[in-house]
C-alpha positions in Angstrom: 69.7 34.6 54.4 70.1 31.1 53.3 69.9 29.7 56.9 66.2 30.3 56.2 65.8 27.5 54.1 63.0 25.3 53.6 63.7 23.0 55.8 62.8 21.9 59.4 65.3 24.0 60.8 65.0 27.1 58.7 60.9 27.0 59.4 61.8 27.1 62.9 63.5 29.8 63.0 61.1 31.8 60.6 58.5 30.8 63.5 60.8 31.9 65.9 61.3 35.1 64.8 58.2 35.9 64.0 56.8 34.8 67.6 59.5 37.4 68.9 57.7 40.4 66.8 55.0 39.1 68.0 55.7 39.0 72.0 57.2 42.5 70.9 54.5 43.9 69.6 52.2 42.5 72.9 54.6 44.3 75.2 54.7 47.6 73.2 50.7 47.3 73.6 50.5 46.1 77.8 53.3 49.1 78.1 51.0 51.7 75.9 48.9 51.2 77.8 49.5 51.0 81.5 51.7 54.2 81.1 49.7 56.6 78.9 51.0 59.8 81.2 54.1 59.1 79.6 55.6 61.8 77.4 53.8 61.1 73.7 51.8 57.7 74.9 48.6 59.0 74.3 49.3 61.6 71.7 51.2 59.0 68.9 48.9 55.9 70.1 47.9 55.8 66.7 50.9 56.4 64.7 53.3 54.3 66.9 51.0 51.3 66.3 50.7 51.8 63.0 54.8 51.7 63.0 53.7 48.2 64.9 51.3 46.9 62.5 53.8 47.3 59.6 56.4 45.2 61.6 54.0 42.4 61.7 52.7 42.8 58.3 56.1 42.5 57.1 56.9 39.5 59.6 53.5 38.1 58.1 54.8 38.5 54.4 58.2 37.4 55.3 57.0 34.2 56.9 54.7 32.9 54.1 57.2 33.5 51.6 60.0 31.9 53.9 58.1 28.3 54.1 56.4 29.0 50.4 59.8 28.4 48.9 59.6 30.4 45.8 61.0 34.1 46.8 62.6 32.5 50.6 65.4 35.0 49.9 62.7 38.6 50.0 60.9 36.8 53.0 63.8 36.2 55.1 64.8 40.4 54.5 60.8 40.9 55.4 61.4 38.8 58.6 64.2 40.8 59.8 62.7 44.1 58.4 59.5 43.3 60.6 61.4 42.0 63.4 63.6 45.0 64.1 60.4 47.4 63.7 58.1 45.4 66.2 62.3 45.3 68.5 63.0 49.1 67.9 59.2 50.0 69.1 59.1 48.1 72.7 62.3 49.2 73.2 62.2 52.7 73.0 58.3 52.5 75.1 60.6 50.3 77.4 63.5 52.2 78.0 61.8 55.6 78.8 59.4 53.3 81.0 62.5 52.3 83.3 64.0 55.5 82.8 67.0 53.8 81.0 70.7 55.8 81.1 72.6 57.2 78.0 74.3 54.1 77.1 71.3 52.0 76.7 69.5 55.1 74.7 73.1 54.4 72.4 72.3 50.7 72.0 68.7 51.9 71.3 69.6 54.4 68.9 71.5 51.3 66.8 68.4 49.1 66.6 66.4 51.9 65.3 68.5 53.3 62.8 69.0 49.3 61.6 65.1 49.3 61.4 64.8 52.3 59.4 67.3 51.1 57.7 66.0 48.2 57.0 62.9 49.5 56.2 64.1 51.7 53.3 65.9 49.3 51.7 62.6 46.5 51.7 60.8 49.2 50.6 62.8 51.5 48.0 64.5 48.4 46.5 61.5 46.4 46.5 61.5 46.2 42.7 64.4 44.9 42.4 63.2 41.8 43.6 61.0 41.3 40.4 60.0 39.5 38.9 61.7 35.9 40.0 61.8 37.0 44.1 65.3 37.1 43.1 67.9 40.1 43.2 69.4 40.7 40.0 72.8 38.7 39.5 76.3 39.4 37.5 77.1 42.8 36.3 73.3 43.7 38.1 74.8 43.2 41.8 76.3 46.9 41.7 72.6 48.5 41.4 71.6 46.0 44.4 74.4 47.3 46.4 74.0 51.5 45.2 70.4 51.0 46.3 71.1 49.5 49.8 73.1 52.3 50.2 71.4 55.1 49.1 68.4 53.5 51.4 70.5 53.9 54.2 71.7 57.0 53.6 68.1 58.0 53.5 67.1 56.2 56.4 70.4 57.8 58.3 68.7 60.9 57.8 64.9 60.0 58.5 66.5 58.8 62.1 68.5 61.7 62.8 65.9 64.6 62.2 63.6 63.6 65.2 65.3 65.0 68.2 63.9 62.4 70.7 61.7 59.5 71.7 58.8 59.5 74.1 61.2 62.3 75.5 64.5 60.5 74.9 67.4 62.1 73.5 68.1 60.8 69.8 71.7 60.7 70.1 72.1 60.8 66.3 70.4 64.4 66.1 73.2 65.9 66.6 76.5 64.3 64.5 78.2 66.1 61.9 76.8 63.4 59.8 73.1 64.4 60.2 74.1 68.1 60.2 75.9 67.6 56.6 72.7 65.3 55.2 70.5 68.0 56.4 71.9 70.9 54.8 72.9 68.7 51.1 69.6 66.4 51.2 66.4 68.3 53.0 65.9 70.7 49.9 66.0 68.2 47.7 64.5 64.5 49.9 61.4 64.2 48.3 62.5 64.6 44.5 65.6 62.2 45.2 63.2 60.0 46.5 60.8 60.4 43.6 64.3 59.5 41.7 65.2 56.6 43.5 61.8 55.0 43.0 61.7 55.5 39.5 65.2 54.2 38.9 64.4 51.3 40.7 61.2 50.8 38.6 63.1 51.1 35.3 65.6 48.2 36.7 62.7 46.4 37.3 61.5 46.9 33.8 64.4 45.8 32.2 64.9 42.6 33.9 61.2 41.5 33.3 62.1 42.1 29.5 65.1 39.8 30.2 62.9 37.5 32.0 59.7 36.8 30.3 57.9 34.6 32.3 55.3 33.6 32.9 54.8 36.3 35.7 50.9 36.0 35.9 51.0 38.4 39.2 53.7 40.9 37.7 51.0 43.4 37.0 49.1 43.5 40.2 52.8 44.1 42.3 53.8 46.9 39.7 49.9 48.3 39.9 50.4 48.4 43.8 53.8 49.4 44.3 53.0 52.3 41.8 50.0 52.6 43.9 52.1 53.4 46.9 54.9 55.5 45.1 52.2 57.9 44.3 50.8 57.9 47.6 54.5 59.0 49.5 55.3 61.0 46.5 52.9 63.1 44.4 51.2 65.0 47.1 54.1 66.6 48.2 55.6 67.4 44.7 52.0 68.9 44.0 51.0 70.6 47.1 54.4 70.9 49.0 52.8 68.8 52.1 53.4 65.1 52.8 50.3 63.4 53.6 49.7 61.8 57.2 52.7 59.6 58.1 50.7 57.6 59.4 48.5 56.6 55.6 51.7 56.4 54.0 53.1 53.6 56.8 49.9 52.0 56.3 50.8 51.3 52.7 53.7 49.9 53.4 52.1 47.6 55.1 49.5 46.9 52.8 52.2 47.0 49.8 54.2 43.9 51.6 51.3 41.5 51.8 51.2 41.7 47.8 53.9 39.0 47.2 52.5 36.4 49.0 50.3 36.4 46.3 52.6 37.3 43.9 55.4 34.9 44.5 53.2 31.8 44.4 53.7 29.3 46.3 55.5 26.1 45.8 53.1 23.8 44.9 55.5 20.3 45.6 55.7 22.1 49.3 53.7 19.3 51.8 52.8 21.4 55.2 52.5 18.7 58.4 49.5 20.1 60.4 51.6 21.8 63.1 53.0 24.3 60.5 50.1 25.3 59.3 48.0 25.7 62.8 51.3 28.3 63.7 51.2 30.2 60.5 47.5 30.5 60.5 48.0 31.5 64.6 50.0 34.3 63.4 47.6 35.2 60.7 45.1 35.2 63.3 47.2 37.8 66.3 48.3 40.2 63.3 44.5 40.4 62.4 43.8 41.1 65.9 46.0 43.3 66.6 45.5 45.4 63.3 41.8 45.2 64.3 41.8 46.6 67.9 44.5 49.4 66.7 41.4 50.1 64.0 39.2 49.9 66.6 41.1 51.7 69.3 41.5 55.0 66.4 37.8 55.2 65.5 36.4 55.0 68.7 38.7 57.7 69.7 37.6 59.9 66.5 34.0 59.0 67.5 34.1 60.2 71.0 35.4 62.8 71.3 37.6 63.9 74.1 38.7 60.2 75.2 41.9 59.3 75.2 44.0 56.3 74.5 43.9 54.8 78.2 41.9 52.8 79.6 38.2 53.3 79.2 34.4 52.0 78.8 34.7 51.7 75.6 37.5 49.1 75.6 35.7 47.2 77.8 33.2 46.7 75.2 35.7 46.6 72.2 37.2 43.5 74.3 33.9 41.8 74.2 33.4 42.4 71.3 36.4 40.9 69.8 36.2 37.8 72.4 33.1 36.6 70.7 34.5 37.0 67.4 37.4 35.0 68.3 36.7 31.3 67.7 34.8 32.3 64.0 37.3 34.3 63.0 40.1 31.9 63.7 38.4 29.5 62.0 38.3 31.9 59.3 41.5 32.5 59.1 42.5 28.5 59.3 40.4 27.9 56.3 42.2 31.0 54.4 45.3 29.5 55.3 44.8 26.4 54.0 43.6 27.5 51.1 46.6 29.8 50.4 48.9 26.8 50.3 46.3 24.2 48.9 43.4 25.9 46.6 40.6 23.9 46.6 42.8 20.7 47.2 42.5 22.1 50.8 38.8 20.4 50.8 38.7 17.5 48.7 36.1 15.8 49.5 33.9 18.9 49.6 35.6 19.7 45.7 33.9 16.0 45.2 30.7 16.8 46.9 30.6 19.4 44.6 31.1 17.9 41.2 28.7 15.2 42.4 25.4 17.7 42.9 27.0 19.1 39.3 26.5 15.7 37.7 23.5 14.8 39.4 21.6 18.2 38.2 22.8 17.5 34.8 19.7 16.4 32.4 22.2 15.2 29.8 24.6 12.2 30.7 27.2 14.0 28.2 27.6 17.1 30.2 29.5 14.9 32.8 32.8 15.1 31.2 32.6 18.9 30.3 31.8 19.4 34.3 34.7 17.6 34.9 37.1 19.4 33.0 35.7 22.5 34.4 36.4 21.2 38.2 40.3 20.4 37.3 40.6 24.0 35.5 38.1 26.3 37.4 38.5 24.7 41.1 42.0 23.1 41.3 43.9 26.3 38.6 45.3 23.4 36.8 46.0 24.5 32.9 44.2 21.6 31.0 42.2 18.8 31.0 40.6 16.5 28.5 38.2 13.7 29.0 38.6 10.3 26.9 36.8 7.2 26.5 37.7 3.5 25.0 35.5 2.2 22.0 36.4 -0.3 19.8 37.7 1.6 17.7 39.9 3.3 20.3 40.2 6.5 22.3 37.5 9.0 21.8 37.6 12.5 23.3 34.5 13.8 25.4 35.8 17.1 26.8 39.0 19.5 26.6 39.5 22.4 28.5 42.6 24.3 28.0 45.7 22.7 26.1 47.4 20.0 27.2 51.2 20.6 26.0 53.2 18.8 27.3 51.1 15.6 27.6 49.3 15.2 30.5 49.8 12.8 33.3 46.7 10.2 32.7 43.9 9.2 35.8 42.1 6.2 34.9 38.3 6.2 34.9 37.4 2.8 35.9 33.9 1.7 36.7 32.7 -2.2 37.8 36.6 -2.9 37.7 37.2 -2.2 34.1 38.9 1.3 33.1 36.4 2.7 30.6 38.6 5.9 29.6 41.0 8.8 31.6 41.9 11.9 32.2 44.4 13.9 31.3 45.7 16.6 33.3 49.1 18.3 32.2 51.5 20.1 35.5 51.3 23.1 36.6 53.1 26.2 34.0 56.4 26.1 35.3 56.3 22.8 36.8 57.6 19.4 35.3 54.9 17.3 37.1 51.9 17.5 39.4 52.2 17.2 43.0 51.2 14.8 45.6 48.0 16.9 46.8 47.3 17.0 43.1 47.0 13.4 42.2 45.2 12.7 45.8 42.1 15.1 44.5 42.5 14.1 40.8 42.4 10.8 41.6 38.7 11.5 43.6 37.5 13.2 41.2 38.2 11.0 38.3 36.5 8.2 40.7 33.8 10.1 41.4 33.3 11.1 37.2 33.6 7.2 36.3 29.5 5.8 36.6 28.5 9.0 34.8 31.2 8.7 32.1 30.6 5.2 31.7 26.7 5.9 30.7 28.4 6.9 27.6 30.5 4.3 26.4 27.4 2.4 24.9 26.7 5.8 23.0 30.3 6.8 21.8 30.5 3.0 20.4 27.5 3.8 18.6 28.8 7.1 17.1 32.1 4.8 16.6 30.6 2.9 14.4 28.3 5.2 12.6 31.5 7.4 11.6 33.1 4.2 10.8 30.2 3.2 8.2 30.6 6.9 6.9 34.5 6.7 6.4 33.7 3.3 4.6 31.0 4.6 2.5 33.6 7.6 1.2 36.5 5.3 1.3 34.1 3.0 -1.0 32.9 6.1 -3.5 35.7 7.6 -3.9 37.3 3.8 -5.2 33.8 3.6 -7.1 34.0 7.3 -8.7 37.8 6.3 -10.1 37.3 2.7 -11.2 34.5 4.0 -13.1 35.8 7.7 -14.1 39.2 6.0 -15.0 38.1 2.4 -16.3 34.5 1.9 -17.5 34.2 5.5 -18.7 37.2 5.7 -21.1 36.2 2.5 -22.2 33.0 3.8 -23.3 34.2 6.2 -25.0 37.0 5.0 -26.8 34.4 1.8 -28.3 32.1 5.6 -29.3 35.3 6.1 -31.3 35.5 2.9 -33.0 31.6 2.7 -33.9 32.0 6.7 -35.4 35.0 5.7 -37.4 33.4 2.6 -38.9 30.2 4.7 -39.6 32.4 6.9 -41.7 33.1 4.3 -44.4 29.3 3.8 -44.4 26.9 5.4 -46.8 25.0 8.3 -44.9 21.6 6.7 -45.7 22.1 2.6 -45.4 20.6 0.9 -42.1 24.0 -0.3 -41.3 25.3 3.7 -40.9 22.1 4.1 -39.0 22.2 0.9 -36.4 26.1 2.7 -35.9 24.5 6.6 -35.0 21.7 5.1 -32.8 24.5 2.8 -31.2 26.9 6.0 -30.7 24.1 8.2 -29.3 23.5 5.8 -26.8 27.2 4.9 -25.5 27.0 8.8 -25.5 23.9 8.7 -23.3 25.6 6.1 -21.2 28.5 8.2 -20.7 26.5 11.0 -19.6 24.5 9.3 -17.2 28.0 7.4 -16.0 29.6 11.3 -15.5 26.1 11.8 -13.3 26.5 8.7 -11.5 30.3 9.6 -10.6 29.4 13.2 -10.1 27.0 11.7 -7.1 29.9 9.5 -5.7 31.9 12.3 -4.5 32.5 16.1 -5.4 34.3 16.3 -9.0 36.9 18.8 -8.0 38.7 16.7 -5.1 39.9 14.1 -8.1 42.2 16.4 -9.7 44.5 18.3 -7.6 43.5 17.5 -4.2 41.2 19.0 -1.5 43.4 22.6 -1.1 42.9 23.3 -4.9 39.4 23.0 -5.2 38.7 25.1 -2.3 40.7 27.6 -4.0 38.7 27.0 -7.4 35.6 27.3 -5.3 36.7 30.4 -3.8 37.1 31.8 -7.2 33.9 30.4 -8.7 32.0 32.3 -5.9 34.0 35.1 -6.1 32.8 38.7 -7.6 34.0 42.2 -7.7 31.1 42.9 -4.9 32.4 39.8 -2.6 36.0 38.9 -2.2 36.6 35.3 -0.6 39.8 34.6 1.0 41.1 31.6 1.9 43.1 30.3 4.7 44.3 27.1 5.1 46.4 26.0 7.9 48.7 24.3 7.5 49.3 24.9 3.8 49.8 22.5 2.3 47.5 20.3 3.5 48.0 16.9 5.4 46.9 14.0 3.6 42.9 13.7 4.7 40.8 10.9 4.5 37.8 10.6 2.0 35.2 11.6 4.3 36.7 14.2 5.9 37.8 15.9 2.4 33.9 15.3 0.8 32.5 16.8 4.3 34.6 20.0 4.2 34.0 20.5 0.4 30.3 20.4 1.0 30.2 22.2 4.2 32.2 24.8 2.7 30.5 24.9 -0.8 27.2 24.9 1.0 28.3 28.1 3.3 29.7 30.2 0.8 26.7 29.3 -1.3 24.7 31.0 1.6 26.4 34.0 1.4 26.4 34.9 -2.1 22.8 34.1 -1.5 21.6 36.2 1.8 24.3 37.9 3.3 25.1 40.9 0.9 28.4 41.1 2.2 31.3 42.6 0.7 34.3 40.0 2.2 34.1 36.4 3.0 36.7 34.7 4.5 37.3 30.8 4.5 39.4 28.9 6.8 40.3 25.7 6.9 42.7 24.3 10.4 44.1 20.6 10.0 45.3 19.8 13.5 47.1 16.6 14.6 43.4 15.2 15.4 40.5 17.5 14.3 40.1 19.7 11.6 37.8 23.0 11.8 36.4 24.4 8.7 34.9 27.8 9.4 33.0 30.7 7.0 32.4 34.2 8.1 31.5 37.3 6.5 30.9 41.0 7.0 27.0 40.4 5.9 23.7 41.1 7.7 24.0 37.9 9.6 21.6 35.9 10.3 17.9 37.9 11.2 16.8 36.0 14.3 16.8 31.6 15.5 14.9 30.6 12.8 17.0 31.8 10.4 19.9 29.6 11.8 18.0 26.3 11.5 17.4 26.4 7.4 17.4 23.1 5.1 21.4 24.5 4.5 22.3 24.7 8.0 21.0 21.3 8.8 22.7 19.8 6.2 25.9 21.0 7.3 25.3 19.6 10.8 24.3 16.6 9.8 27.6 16.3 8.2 29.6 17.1 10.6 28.0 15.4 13.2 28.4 12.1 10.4 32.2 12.2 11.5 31.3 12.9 15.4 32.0 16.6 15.0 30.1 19.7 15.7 28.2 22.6 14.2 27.7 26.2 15.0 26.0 28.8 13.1 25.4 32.2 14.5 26.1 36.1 14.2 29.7 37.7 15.1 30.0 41.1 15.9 30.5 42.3 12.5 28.4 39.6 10.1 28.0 36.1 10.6 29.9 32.9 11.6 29.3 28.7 10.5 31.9 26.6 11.8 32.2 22.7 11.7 34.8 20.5 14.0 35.4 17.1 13.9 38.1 14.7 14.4 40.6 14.4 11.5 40.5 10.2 11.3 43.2 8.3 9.5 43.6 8.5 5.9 43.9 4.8 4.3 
């Protein structure tokens, strides 16, 4: 099984055997059908092909996953599952076709019992591959090896009950072996079957416990292999009859081409041409031949009274098929391609694309967004984020996903100077990207650059605005405590003085008069000084921080008809700086000030998210919401926006499922 490897010589012989299946399955076809007076030709045309089909489905399964890389172990068992079914048909068609003697019926006899064989054990044991494409290890080898041999002691007995072949004895018919299995196992196949599945589901269970993930395919194998199960299994348990053989083959076949999507493919693998022109060849005969068996079976249910032989009809059928040969190839190229490489298959048509994006755009600032949608949407990458130089440094545009770990930077450069870049973290799973990746990342990223660097005069703008803005705070909030701290106890302590002199003063001489009119106006003075501070910045941030007067403003707002919680992550707070803490306080004093006032609802909850570089302040309540647009543009709402958009955030006001929503983003800034 490891001689399959990824390499030159393992993809050889991958190709090799699945070219064998397929010169198998040709010959079991040119035989079919230039002897169809032979004993069951005609009457299992069908059913025999289907046996057909499902060794080149599996071949076709085994193959991918053999030059993927991830799950190389299940394709090379697929490989020689597939190969011995195409091997076991011809040879049978063959060797009643030559009129072949006892010992080459013997020989015969091996290769199909290994098929069937084989076949039980790809198929019964199949979940025992998930969910790594790997079979379970350590103490977990002994329910491998039960498995295979409880397959085979099935599949011993499947062989053995059909008394001959196209009119060839089946030596195994009549051993003591088959005569034993029939009388312990016939009454009770299809419920240790039913058994066997289910045990082999549980094991699968318990090792994707073990194993986490991520799987992101897990469920779509488990939903289709349960698919199947069903299919062999419940009609008989409920009816007593086994549906056609011939259906339940069928999803075999169709079960097998699940893990090529399932076991993704390796996404460091680099295909030369050749490669891929012979696995999409392959793609291409299996399709056919599936398609002229489909074709072969309907045109035979639709005229009735033809056989499987030569006729009219075939004629056509073959015409048919040669003009939809070259398309369909092409087809199937293009789907090839695309299973290895995603859109990086096409990369200049991925660019084409994003450029007829950008240039439909009305706003220069949905370029970035655009491109972070290519690099998730188009390429499946997890994350990207889209970031610019200004002068005073690195601004974000756009983010899509998260980037964790750090993601592998593309620089935007336009007129020779790099103006910002993209991030793009690897693939989940992956410790970097691959070679296709940073070929399409890199085109994109040049093709994004002129759009992106519309922007840089803008974003140095806004730079400099929220600069001003973190000054101005910085500034009051220095203002507010040289005055609340210096200038205002100072006033009141000389209040002090003149009051204490005026009491050694009669009540009714000038000089105890001049002292009351000075003290009333230092007290004057220090009222209008508490106004003047009170305007600087909010009050409550200059005692215990920003965290306790949210919590005081929650409980000021608070009633027994409206309970506000508050939730602040992380608790306690990072150290914010001046603008950031005065925005939030207003925003959120603002908000909740709305829905004591309109909303009438009964719970409020306020939330407050510090990240590493933006911080989200969002209000919601189980209220009426808001009653239609206009109602979501007040004098309120707009002064909330403006604040946030100050610092170069964002604002959002609208209804939730259950109430209403306000939320304002923005990036954290530094705290001096």
């Amino acid at each position: 099984m490891r001689g399959l490897g990824v390499g030159g010589a393992g993809i050889a012989a991958a190709l090799a055997a699945a070219g064998t299946a397929l010169a198998c399955a040709a010959a079991w076809s040119l035989l079919a059908l230039t002897h169809p007076g032979v004993r069951g030709v005609s009457e299992q045309y069908f059913s025999n092909g289907v046996w057909v089909a499902v060794g080149l489905t599996f071949t076709l399964a085994g193959l991918f996953l053999v030059v993927n890389r991830n799950g190389q172990a299940l394709g090379a068992v697929l490989l020689v599952a597939g190969l011995l079914q195409s091997l076991r048909m011809v040879l049978l068609l063959a060797a009643v076709s030559a009129g072949a003697g006892s010992t080459a019926v013997a020989v015969i006899a091996a290769v199909v019992l290994a098929a069937d064989i084989a076949n039980a054990s790809v198929v019964i044991g199949f979940p025992l591959w998930l969910p790594d494409a790997r079979l379970p290890g350590g103490a977990w080898r002994w329910v491998a090896a039960l498995v295979a041999s409880w397959s085979a002691l099935l599949a011993f007995g499947n062989t053995a009950q059909v008394p001959e072949w196209y009119g060839l004895p089946n030596p195994l018919h009549h051993t003591a072996l088959f005569a034993w299995l029939d009388g312990w196992l016939s009454p009770y196949a299809v419920k240790e079957f039913a058994a066997t599945l289910v045990f082999t589901l549980a094991v699968a269970a318990v090792r994707c416990w073990r194993l986490p993930g991520p799987h992101p395919y897990l469920r779509a194998v488990i939903a289709a292999y349960l698919a199947w199960s069903a299919l062999a299994v419940v009609p008989h348990l409920a009816v007593g009859e086994w549906l056609p053989y011939a259906v339940i083959v069928a999803g075999e076949a169709a079960l097998m081409l699940v893990p090529m999507a399932a076991f993704r493919r390796d996404r460091q693998l680099s295909l030369d041409r050749a490669t891929r022109r012979y696995l999409a060849a392959f793609a291409f005969c299996v399709l056919l031949f599936v398609g002229g068996l489909l074709a072969a079976y309907l045109t035979h249910r639709l005229l009735p009274g033809t056989g499987f032989g030569a006729h009219w009809w075939q004629v056509v059928a073959a015409v048919a098929l040669g003009a939809l040969l070259r398309p369909a190839a092409r087809a199937v190229g293009r789907a090839v391609d695309r299973y290895y490489y995603g859109e990086r298959a096409h990369p200049y048509q991925l660019v084409r694309q994003l450029a007829e994006r950008m240039s439909h755009a009305v706003d220069p600032a949905d370029a970035p967004p655009l491109l972070c949608r290519t690099v998730v949407q188009a390429l499946g990458l997890p994350a990207a984020v889209v970031r610019v130089r200004t002068r005073s440094g690195p601004r974000e545009l756009a983010r899509l996903g998260t980037v964790d770990p750090p993601g592998v930077p593309f620089p935007l450069t336009y007129e020779g100077a790099e103006i910002g870049e993209l991030l793009v973290p690897p693939r989940f799973g992956q410790s970097e990207l691959d070679r296709q990746d940073h070929e399409v990342l890199r085109l994109l990223a040049d093709q994004a650059s002129p759009a992106i660097a519309s922007l840089g005069l803008y974003e140095d703008l806004q730079a400099s605005r929220e600069q001003l803005v973190v000054a101005r705070e910085e500034e009051r909030r220095r203002l507010r405590h040289d005055l609340h701290d210096g200038l205002g106890p100072a006033l009141s302590g000389l209040r002090l003085r003149i009051d204490a002199a005026g009491t050694d003063l009669p009540d009714d001489s000038k000089a105890a008069a001049s002292l009351t009119a000075a003290s009333a106006g230092i007290g004057q003075a220090i009222t209008e000084l508490r106004r003047i501070t009170g305007g600087l910045s909010p009050g409550p941030l200059d005692s215990k921080g920003l965290a306790d007067a949210l919590r005081r403003l929650a409980d000021t707002l608070g009633s027994p008809s409206l309970r506000i919680t508050l939730d602040l992550r992380p608790d306690p707070l990072p150290v914010l700086s001046a603008a950031v803490e005065a925005a939030v306080y207003r925003i959120s004093g603002e908000a909740l000030n709305n829905v004591v006032r309109h909303s009438g609802a009964t719970v409020a909850r306020l939330s407050l998210h510090a990240l590493s570089d933006r911080v989200t302040v969002e209000v919601a309540d189980n209220g009426s919401g808001f009653a239609d647009r206009a109602s979501t543009s007040g004098v309120g709402l707009r002064s909330m926006a403006e604040r946030a958009e100050e610092l170069g955030g964002s604002f959002t006001a609208g209804n939730a499922p259950v109430g209403a929503v306000v939320r304002a983003d923005f990036p954290r800034g530094r705290a001096d």
